[in-house]
MILUMPA-396484 format. One line per field, with one value per residue (C-alpha): residue in one letter; chain; z, x, y negated. Coordinates in nm, 3 decimals, m for minus. Layout:
r (A, ...)
c (A, ...)
w (Z, ...)
u (X, ...)
v (Y, ...)
***
This chain:
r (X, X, X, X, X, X, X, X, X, X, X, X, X, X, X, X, X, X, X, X, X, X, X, X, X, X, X, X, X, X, X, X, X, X, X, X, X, X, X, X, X, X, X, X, X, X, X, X, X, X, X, X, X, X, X, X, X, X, X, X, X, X, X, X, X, X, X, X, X, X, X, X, X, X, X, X, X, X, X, X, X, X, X, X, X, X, X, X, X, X, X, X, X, X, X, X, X, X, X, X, X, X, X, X, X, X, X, X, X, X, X, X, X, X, X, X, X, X, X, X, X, X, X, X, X, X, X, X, X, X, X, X, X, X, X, X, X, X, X, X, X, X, X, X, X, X, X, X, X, X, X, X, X, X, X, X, X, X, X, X, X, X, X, X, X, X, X, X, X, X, X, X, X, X, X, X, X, X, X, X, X, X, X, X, X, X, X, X, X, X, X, X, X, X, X, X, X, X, X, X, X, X, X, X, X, X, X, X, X, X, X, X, X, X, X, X, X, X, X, X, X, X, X, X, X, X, X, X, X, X, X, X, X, X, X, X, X, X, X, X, X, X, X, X, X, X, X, X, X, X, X, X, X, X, X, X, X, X, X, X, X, X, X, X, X, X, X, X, X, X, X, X, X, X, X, X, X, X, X, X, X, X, X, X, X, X, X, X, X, X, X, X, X, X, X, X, X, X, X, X, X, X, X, X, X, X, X, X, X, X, X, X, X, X, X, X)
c (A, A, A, A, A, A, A, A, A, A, A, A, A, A, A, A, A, A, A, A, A, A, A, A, A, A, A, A, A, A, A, A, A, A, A, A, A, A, A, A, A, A, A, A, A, A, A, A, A, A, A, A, A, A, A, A, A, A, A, A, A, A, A, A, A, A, A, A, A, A, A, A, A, A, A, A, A, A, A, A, A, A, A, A, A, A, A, A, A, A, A, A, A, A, A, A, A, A, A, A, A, A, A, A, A, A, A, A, A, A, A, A, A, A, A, A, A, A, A, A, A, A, A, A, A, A, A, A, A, A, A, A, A, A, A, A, A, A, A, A, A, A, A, A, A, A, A, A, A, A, A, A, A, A, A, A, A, A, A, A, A, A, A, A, A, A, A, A, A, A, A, A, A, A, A, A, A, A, A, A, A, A, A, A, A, A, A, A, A, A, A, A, A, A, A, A, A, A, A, A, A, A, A, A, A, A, A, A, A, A, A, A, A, A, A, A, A, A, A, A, A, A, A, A, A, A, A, A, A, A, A, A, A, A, A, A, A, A, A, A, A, A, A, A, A, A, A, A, A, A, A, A, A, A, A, A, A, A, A, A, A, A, A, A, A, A, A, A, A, A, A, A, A, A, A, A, A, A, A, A, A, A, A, A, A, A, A, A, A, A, A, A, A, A, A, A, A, A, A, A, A, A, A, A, A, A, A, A, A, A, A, A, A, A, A, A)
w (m7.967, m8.037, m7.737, m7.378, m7.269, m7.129, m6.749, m6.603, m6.338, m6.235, m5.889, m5.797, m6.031, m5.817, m5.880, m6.203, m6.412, m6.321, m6.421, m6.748, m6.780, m6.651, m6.964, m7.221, m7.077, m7.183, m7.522, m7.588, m7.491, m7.155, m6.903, m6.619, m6.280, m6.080, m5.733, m5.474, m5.099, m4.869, m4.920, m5.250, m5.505, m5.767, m5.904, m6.235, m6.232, m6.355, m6.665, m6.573, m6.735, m6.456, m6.229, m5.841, m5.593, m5.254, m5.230, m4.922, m5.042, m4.678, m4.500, m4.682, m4.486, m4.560, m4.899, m4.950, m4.863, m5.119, m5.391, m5.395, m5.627, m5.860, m6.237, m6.382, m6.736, m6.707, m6.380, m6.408, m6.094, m6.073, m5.725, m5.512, m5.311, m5.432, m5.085, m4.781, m4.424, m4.491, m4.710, m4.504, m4.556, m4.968, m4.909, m4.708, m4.997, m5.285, m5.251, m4.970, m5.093, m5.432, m5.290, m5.082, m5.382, m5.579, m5.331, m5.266, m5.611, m5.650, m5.312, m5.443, m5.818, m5.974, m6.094, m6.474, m6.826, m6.788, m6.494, m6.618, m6.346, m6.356, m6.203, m6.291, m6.445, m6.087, m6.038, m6.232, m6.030, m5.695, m5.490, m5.177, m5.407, m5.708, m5.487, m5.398, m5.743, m5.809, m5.563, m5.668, m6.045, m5.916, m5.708, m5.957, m6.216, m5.969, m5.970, m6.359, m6.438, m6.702, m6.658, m6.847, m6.663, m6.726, m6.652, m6.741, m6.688, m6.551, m6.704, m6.674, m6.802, m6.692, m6.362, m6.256, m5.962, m5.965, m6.275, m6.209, m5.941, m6.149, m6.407, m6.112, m6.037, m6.380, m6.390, m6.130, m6.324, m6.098, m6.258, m5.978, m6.144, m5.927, m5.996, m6.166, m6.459, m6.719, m6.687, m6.966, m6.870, m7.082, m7.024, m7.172, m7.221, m6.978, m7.274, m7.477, m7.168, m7.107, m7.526, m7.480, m7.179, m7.416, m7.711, m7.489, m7.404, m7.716, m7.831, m7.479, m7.377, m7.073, m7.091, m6.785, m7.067, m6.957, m7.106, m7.044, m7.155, m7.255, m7.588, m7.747, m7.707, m7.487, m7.378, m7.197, m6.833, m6.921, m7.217, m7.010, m6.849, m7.174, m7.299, m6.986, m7.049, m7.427, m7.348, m7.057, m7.253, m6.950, m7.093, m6.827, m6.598, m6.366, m6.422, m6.064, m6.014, m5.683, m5.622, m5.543, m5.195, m5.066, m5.203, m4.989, m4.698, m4.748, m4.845, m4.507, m4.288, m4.464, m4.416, m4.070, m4.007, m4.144, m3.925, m3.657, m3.773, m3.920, m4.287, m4.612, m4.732, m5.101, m5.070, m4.896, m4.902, m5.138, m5.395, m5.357, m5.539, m5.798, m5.859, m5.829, m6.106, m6.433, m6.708, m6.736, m7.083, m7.166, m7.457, m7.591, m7.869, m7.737, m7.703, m8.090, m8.227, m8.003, m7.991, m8.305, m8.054, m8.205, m7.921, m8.080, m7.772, m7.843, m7.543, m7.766, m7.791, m7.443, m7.256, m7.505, m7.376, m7.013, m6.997, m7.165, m6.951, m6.633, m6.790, m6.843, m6.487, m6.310, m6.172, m6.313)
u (5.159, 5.156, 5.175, 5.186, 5.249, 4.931, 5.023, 4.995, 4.985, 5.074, 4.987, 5.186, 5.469, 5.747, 5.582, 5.651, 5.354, 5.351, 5.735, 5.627, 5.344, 5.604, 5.781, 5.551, 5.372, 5.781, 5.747, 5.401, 5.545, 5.365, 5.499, 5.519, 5.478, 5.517, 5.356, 5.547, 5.519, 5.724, 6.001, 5.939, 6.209, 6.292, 6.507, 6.277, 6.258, 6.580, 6.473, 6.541, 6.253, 6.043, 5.876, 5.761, 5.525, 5.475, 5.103, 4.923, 4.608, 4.503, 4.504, 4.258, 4.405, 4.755, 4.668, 4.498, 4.810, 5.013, 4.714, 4.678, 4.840, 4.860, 4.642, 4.651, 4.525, 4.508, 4.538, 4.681, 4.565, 4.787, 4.810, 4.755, 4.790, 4.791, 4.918, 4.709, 4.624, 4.249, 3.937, 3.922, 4.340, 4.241, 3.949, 4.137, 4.406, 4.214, 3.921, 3.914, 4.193, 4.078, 3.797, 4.051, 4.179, 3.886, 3.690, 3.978, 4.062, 3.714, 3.739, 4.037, 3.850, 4.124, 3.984, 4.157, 3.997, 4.064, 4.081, 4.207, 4.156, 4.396, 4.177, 4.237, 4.068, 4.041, 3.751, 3.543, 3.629, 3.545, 3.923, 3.929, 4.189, 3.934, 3.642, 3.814, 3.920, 3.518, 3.441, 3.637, 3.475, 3.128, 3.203, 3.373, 3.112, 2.851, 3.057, 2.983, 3.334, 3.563, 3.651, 3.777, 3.870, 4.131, 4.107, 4.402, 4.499, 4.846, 5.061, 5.432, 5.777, 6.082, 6.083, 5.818, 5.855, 5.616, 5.647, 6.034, 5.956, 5.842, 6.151, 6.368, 6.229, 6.240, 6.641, 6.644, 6.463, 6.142, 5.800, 5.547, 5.139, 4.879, 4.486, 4.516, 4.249, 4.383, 4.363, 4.264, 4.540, 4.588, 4.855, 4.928, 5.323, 5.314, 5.423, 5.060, 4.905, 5.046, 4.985, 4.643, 4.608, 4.776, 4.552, 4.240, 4.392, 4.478, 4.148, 4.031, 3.795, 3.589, 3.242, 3.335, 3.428, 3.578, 3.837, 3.956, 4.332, 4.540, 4.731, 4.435, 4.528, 4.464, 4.685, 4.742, 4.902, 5.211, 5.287, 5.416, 5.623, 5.751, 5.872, 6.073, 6.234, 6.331, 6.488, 6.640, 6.795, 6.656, 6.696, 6.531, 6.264, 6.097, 5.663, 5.516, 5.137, 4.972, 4.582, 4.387, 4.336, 4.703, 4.740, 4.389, 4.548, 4.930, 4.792, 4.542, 4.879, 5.024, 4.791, 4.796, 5.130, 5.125, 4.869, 5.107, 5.393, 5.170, 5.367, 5.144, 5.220, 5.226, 5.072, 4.702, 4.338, 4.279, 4.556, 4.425, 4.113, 4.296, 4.503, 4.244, 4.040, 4.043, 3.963, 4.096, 3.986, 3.826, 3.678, 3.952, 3.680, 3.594, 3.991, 4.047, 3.739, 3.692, 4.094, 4.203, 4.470, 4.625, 4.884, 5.223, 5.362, 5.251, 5.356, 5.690, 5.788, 5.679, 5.895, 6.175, 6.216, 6.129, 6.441, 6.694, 6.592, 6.664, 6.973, 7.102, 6.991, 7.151, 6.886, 6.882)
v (3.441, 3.040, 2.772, 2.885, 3.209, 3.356, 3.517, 3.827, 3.975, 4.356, 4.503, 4.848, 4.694, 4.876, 5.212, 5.455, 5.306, 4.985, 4.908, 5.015, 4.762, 4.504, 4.633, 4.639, 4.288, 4.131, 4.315, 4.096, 3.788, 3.728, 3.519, 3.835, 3.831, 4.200, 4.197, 4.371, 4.447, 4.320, 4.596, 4.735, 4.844, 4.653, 4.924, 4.932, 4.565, 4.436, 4.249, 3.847, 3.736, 3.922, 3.657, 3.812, 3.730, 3.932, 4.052, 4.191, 4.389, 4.484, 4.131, 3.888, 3.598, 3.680, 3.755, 3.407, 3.207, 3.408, 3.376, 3.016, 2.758, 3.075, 3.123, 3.420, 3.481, 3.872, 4.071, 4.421, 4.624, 4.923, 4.936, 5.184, 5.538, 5.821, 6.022, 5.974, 6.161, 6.143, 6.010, 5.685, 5.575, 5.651, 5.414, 5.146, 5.162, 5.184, 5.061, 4.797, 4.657, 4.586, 4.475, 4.226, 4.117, 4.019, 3.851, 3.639, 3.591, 3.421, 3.251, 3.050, 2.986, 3.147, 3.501, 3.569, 3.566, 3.948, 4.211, 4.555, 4.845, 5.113, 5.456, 5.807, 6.099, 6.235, 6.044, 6.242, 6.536, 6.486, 6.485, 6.236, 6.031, 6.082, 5.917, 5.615, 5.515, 5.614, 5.394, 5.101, 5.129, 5.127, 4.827, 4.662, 4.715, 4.581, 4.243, 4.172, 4.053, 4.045, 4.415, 4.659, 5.052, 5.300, 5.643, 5.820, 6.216, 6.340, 6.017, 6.173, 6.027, 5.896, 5.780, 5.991, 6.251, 6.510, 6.658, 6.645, 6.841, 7.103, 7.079, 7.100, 7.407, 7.543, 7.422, 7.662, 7.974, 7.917, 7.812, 7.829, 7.794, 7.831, 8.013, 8.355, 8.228, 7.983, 7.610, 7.396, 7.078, 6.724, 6.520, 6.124, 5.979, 5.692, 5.462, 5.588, 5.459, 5.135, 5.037, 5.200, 4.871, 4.638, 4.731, 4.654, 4.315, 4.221, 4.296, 4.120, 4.402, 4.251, 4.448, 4.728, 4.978, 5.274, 5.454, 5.786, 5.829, 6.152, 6.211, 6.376, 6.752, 7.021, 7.226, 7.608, 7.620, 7.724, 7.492, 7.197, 7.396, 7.627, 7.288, 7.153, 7.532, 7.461, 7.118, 7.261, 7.526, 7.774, 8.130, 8.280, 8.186, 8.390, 8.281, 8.317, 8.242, 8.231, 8.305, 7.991, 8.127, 8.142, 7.772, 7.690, 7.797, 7.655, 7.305, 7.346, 7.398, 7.157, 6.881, 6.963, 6.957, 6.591, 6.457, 6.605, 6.422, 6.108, 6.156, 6.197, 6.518, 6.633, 6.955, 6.893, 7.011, 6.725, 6.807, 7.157, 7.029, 6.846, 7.195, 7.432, 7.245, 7.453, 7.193, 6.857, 6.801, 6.447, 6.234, 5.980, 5.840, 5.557, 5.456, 5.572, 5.368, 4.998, 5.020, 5.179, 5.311, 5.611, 5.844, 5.808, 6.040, 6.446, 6.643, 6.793, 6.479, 6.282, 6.610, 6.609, 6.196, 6.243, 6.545, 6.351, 6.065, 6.289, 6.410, 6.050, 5.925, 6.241, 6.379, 6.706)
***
């Protein structure tokens, strides 16, 4: 890259994806801003060529003081939630917000040469979380801007907490499935996805393609799992798998407990629907052939990485 560095900008840059945008936006020379609320970590955001800027998505006022004097050539929007009470705190998160945030991007005349949307798979499948992100794209879309959408399927790695849930578990000779019929699952390394959203800005996609985003394999239920047990060096691990119904009615008391105590919980009736769905395969075509993007990360390899990473951190 010649001249000026060309800025961006990354929403959500605290969370596990976005510090690795932050990361790979350094790599490709950008001059990086990470946009942060008030009292986000900046744990993963150590590198001193980072540049911040405190955003408020949910006050348009607010958020026009901290927009203006500010040009952006690309706008990552990785922010988000992906834990709520109910359909209308997903909606308020992450779809008004955006919302927020473009119309006062184009308020101020400053609205970038490219605006990449970071969604998820879910929305295809009809979860409360799913709909909001489904919401957001068809809004979005309806704008005719210089778009380009992301849709990717369970992104794990290092940093990430879920899936370390489920390796913590496994360190512990406990792998807990759910649904007695086999799921079909797909999974993407989250440094596949973040060159998959460099590729399309290099190649300055801006037509409101989507792209769906895994490493291009499919995969049994247990085979995630089998491989946090190999790198683990787990000899023995008891398999437990509970009928669809029990986790219905567990994620029902959960999510009621929470609007008792007014905390998002992680087990709900809307991650029910995200668990309970059978077959997460996708079409990754359209990424291979408009972005020539290849996935370098095969789930062997992406879990061999994320474990050692754990290892190294302490956390397992």
């Amino acid at each position: 890259m010649s001249g000026q560095k060309q800025r961006i900008l990354i929403t959500g840059a605290s969370g596990f994806i976005g510090s690795f945008l932050c990361e790979e936006a350094l790599n490709h020379g950008f001059e990086t801003w990470a946009a942060m609320r008030t009292h986000s970590s900046r744990k993963w955001l150590q590198d001193s060529r980072l540049q911040f800027i405190t955003l408020d998505l949910t006050e348009k006022s607010v958020l026009r003081e901290q927009l203006k004097d500010t040009n952006f050539d690309i706008i990552i929007h990785a922010g988000g939630a992906t834990k709520c009470l109910n359909q209308e705190e997903f909606d308020f998160h992450n779809f008004q917000c955006t919302k927020n945030f473009v119309e006062v991007l184009r308020e101020l005349g400053c609205f970038p040469k490219q605006f990449v949307y970071l969604s998820s798979l879910s929305a295809v499948y009809g979860s409360t979380y799913g709909n909001s992100k489904l919401k957001s794209e068809a809004w979005l879309k309806e704008q005719q801007l210089p778009l380009v959408i992301f849709r990717p399927t369970g992104v794990y790695g290092p940093r990430e907490k879920d899936y370390f849930m489920m390796a913590k578990s496994i360190k512990q000779h406990i792998d807990f499935a759910v649904g007695m019929n086999e799921q079909i699952l797909t999974f993407v390394y989250v440094r596949d996805l973040t060159g998959a959203i460099f590729a399309a800005i290099d190649k300055n996609i801006t037509d409101g393609q989507i792209f769906n985003v895994t490493d291009g394999q499919e995969y049994e239920s247990r085979t995630f799992s089998d491989l946090i047990q190999k790198e683990l060096a787990v000899k023995h691990v008891i398999h437990i798998k509970a009928p669809l119904w029990i986790l219905k009615i567990v994620s029902c008391i959960a999510e009621d407990i929470s609007k008792i105590t007014g905390k998002p919980s992680t087990l709900n009736r809307d991650k029910y629907k995200i668990m309970a769905q059978r077959d997460w395969t996708c079409d990754i075509t359209p990424l291979r052939q408009i972005l020539n993007y290849e996935p370098q990360w095969q789930l062997e390899r992406g879990v061999k990485e994320t474990i050692e990473w754990y290892k190294n951190e302490g956390w397992i």
